[in-house]
KETOR-358374 format. One record per residue (C-alpha): residue number from 1; residue in one letter; chain; x, y, z. Coordinates in nm, 2 decimals, m for minus. Each point is the difference from the previous one (the first is absolute). Layout:
BEGIN
REC   k r c      X      Y      Z
REC NUM a A      X      Y      Z
...
***
This chain:
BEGIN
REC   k r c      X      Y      Z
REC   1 x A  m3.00   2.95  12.07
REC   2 x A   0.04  m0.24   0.22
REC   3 x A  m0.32  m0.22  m0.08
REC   4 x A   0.12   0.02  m0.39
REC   5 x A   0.31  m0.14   0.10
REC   6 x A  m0.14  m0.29   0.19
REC   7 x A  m0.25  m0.03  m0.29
REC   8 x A   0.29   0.00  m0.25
REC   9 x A   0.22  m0.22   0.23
REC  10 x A  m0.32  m0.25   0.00
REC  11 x A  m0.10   0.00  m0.40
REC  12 x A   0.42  m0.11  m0.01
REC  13 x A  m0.03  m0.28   0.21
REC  14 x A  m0.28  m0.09  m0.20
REC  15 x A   0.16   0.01  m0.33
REC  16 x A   0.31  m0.17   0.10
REC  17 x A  m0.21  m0.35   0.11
REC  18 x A  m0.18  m0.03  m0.36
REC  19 x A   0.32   0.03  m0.17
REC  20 x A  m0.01  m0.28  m0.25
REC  21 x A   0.24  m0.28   0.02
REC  22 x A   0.15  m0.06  m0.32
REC  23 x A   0.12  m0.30  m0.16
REC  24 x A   0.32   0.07  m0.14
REC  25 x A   0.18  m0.10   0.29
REC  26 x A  m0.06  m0.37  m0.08
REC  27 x A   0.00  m0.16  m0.34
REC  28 x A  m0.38   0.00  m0.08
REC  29 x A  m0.16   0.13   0.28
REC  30 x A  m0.12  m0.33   0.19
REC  31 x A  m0.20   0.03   0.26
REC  32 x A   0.04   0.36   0.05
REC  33 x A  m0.12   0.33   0.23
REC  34 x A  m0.08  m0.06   0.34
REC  35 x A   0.15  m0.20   0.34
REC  36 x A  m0.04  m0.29  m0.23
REC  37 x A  m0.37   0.01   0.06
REC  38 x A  m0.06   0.13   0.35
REC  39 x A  m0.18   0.28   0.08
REC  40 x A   0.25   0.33   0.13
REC  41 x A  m0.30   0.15   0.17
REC  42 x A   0.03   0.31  m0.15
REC  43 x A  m0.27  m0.04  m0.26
REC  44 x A  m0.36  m0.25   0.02
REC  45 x A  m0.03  m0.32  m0.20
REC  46 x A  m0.24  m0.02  m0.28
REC  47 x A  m0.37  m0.04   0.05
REC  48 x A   0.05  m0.36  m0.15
REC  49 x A  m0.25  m0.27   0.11
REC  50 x A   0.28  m0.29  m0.06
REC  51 x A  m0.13  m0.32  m0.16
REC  52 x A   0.07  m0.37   0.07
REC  53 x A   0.32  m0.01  m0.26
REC  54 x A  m0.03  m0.20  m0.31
REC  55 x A   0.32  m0.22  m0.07
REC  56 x A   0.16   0.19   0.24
REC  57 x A  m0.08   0.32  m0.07
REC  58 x A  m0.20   0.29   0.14
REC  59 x A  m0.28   0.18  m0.18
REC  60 x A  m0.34   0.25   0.06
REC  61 x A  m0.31   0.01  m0.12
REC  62 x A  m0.10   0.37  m0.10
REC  63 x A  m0.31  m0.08  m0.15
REC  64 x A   0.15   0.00  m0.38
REC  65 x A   0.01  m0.28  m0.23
REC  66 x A   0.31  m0.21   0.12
REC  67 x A   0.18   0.01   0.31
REC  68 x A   0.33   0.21   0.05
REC  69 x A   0.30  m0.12   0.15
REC  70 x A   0.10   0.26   0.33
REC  71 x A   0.35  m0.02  m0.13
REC  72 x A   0.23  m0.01  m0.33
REC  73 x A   0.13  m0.28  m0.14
REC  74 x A   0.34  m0.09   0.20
REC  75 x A  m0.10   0.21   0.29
REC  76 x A  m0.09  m0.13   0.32
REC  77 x A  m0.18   0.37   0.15
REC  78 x A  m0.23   0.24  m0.16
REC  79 x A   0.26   0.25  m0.04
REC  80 x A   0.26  m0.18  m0.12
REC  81 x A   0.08   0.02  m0.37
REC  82 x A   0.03  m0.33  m0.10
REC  83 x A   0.21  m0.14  m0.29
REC  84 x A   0.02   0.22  m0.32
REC  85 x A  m0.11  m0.21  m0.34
REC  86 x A   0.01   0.13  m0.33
REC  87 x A  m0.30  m0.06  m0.21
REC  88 x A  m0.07  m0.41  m0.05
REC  89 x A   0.29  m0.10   0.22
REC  90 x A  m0.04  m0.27   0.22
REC  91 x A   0.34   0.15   0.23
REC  92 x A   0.14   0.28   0.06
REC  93 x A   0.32   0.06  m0.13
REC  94 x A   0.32  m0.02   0.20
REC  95 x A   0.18   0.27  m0.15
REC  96 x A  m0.27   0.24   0.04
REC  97 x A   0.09   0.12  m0.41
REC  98 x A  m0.38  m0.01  m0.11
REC  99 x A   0.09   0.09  m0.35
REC 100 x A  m0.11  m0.08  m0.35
REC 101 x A   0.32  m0.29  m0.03
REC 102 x A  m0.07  m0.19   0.33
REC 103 x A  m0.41   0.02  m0.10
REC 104 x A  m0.09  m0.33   0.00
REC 105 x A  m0.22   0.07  m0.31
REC 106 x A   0.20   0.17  m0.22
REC 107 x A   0.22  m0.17  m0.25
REC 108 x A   0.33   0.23  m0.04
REC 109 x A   0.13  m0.15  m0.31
REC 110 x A  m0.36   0.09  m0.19
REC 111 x A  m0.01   0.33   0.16
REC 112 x A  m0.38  m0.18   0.09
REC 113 x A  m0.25  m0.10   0.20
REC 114 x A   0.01  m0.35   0.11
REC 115 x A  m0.35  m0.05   0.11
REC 116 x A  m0.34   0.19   0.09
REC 117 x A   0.02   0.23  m0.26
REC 118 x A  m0.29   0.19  m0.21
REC 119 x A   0.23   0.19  m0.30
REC 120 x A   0.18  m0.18  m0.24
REC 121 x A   0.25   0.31   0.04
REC 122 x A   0.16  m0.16   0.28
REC 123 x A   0.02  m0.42  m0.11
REC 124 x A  m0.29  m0.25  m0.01
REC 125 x A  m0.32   0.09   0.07
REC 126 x A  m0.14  m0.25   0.25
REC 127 x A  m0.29   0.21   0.07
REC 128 x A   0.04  m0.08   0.41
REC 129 x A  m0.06   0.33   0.24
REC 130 x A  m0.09  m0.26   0.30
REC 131 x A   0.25  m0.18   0.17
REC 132 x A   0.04  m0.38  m0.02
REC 133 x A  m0.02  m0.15   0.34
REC 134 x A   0.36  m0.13  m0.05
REC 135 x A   0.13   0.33  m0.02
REC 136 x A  m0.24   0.16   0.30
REC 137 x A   0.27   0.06   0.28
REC 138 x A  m0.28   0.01   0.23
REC 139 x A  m0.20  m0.35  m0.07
REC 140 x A   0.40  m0.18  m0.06
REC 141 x A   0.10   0.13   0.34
REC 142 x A  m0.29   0.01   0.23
REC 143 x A  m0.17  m0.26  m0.21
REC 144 x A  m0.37  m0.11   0.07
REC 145 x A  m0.27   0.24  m0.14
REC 146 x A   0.26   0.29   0.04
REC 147 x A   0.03   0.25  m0.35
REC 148 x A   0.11   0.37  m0.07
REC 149 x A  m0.31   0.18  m0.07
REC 150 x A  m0.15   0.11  m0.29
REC 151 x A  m0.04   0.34  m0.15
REC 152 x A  m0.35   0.03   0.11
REC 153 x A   0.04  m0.15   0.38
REC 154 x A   0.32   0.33   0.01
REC 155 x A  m0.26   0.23  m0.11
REC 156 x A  m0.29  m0.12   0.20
REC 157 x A   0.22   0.03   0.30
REC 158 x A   0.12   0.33  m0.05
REC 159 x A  m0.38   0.12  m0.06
REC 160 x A  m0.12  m0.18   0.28
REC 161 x A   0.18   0.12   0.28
REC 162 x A   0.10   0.34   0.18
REC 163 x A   0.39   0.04  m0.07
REC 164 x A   0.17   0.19   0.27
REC 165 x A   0.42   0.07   0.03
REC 166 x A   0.07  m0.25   0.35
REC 167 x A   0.36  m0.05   0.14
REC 168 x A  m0.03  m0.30   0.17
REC 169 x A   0.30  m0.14   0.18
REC 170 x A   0.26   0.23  m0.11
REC 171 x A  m0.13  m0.02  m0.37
REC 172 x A  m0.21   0.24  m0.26
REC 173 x A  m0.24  m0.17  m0.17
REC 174 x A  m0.38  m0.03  m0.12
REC 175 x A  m0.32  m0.11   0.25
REC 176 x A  m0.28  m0.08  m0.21
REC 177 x A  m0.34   0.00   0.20
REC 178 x A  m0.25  m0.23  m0.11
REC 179 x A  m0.35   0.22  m0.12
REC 180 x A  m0.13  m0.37   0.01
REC 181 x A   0.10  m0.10   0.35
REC 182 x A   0.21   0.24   0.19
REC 183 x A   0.26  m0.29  m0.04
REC 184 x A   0.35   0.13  m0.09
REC 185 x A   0.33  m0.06  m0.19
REC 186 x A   0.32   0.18  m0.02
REC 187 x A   0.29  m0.03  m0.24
REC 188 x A   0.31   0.16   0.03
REC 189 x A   0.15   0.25  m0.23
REC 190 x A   0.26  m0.17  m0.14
REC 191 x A   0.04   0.14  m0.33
REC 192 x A   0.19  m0.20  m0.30
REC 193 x A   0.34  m0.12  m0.11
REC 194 x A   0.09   0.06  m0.36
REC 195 x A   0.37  m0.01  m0.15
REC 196 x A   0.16  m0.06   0.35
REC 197 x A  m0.20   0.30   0.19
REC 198 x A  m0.30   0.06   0.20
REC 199 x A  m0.20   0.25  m0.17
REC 200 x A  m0.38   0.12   0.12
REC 201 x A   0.07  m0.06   0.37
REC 202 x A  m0.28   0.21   0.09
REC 203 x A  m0.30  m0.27  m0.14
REC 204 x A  m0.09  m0.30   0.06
REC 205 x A   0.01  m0.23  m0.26
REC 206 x A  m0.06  m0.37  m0.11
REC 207 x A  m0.11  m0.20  m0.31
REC 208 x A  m0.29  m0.14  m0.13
REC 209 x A  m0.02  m0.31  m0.20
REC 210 x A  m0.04   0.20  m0.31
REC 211 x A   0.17   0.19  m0.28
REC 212 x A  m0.14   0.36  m0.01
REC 213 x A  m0.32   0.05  m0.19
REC 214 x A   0.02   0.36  m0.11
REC 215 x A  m0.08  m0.09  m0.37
REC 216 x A   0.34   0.13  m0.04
REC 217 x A   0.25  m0.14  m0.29
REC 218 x A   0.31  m0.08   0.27
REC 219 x A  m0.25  m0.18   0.28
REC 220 x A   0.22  m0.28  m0.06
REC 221 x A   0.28   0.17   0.17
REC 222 x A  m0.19   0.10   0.31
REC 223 x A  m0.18  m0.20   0.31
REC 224 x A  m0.28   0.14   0.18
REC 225 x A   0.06   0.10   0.32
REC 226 x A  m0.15   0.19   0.34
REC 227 x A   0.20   0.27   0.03
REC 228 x A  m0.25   0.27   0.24
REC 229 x A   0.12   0.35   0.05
REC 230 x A   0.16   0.03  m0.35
REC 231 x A  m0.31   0.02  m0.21
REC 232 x A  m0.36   0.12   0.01
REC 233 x A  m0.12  m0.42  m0.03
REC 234 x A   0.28  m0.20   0.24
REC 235 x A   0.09  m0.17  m0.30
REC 236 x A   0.27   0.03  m0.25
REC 237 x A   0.21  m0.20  m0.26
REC 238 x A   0.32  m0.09   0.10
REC 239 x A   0.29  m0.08  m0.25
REC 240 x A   0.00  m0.37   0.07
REC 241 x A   0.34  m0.09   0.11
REC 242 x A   0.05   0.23   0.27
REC 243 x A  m0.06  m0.13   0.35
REC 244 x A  m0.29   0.02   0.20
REC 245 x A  m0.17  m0.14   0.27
REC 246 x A  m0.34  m0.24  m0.02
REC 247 x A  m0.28  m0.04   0.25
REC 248 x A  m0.19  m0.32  m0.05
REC 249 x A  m0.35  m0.04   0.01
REC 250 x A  m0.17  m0.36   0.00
REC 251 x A  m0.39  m0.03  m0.10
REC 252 x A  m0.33  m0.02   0.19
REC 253 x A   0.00  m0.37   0.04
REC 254 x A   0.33  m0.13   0.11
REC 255 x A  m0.07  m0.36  m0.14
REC 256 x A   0.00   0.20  m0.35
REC 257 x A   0.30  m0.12  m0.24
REC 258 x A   0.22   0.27  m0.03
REC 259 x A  m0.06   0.16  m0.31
REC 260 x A  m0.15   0.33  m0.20
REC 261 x A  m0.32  m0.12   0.00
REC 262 x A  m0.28  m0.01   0.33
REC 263 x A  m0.34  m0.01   0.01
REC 264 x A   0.06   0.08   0.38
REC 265 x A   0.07   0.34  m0.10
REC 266 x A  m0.19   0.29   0.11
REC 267 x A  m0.13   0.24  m0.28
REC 268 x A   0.28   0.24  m0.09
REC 269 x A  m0.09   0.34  m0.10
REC 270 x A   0.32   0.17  m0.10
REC 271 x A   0.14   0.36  m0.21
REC 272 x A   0.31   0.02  m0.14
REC 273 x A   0.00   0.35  m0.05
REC 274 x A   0.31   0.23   0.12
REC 275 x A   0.23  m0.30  m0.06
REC 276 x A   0.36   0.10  m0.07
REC 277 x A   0.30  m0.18  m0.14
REC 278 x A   0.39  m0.02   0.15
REC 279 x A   0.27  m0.05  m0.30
REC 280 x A   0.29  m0.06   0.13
REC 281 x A   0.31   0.14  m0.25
REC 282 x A   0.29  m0.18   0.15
REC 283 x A   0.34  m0.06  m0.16
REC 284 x A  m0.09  m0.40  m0.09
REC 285 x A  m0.35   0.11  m0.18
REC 286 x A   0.04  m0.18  m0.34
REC 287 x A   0.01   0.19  m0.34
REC 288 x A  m0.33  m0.18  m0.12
REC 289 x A  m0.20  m0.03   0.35
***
């Protein structure tokens, strides 16, 4: 008895230093999880083989077609969450509301979509699923050859590493083993924002650069997204104005324009079977949308 006590006393102790830090005690959850950074000693660092940064910023090479950035956008640690954005925002938004009537893109008086949009049901079609640079929160704020990734880099990531559950500094989250390399990455799980609330705290999540590609008639209304744990892929469309993180990636060749485009690419072999989708139902969704 007394061995299962000290074996009970000793899964605790564990449990209670990967409690996840949650954002809600600050408006968007800057720069959150963690001793701002440091290392509590109670769990390793990543198997990350750091890079020289690029405009500032630090990234590793798994072996994949780009380069991924060891932390979210507005983070400064790999645990950290980072700034929450909803889909083709370049900021995040102060209030923290992430809901259809402060979306950016959505036009309140037209009950509408105001741009990237596939179904006349909701506005113009523009026929745009890829983001412009302009509205790429990663290339406007990090800027040089920085950009969200793509639909297929999300997938190829997910497939091409070993995913294990890590608490690292005090916080839950993903490490993703390179099959490639043995490089790693981690990314905390830091869930979403949608209608004023954190919802999915238990996955990981960030955007892609690119409306979901289900074949699906309300695509428009949903970004692609990581999202591991949730569903059999790692991938999943989220309703696009809720707020989530992003994890840049920049490409091969670091004199490469930033863009959607690069010959530096490696080959990409990607399935997007088992991909789910996350409708959000909040109070503000619009009649039409």
């Amino acid at each position: 008895m007394k061995t299962m006590r000290i074996l009970w006393a000793a899964a605790a102790l564990l449990m209670a230093s990967c409690t996840p830090k949650l954002p809600f005690d600050r408006p968007y959850g800057h720069n959150n999880g963690g001793n701002n950074g440091e290392n509590n000693g109670d769990n390793a660092k990543p198997g990350m083989t750091i890079q020289n940064p690029h405009m500032g910023h630090e990234w590793v090479d798994l072996g994949l077609s780009v380069y991924w950035s060891t932390c979210n956008l507005g983070a400064k640690s790999p645990e950290q969450y980072g700034d929450y954005y909803a889909w083709g925002e370049i900021k995040p938004q102060a209030d923290a509301k992430y809901e259809w009537d402060s979306y950016e893109w959505y036009y309140i008086e037209g009950d509408a979509l105001k741009k990237y949009n596939l179904n006349s049901k909701y506005g113009n079609v523009d026929n745009k699923a890829i983001l412009d640079d302009d509205d790429d929160a990663s290339h406007v704020q990090w800027e040089g050859s920085w950009y969200m990734p793509t639909t297929e880099e999300i997938i190829e990531l997910i497939n091409n590493c070993k995913w294990n559950k890590k608490c690292y500094s005090g916080v839950v989250g993903y490490e993703g083993v390179s099959k490639k390399n043995g490089r790693s990455i981690f990314i905390p799980c830091n869930g979403a924002i949608a209608d004023g609330k954190l919802q999915n705290e238990d996955y990981p999540t960030f955007w892609s650069c690119e409306l979901d590609n289900s074949g699906q008639d309300d695509d428009s209304l949903y970004g692609f997204c990581f999202m591991y744990g949730k569903y059999e892929s790692g991938g999943a469309g989220y309703t696009r104005y809720c707020g989530l993180a992003i994890r840049p990636v920049i490409p091969l060749n670091l004199n490469t324009k930033a863009g959607r485009s690069y010959t530096a690419r490696r080959p990409v072999t990607i399935s997007s079977e088992g991909v789910g989708k996350v409708a959000v139902d909040g109070g503000s969704r619009p009649s039409a949308i």
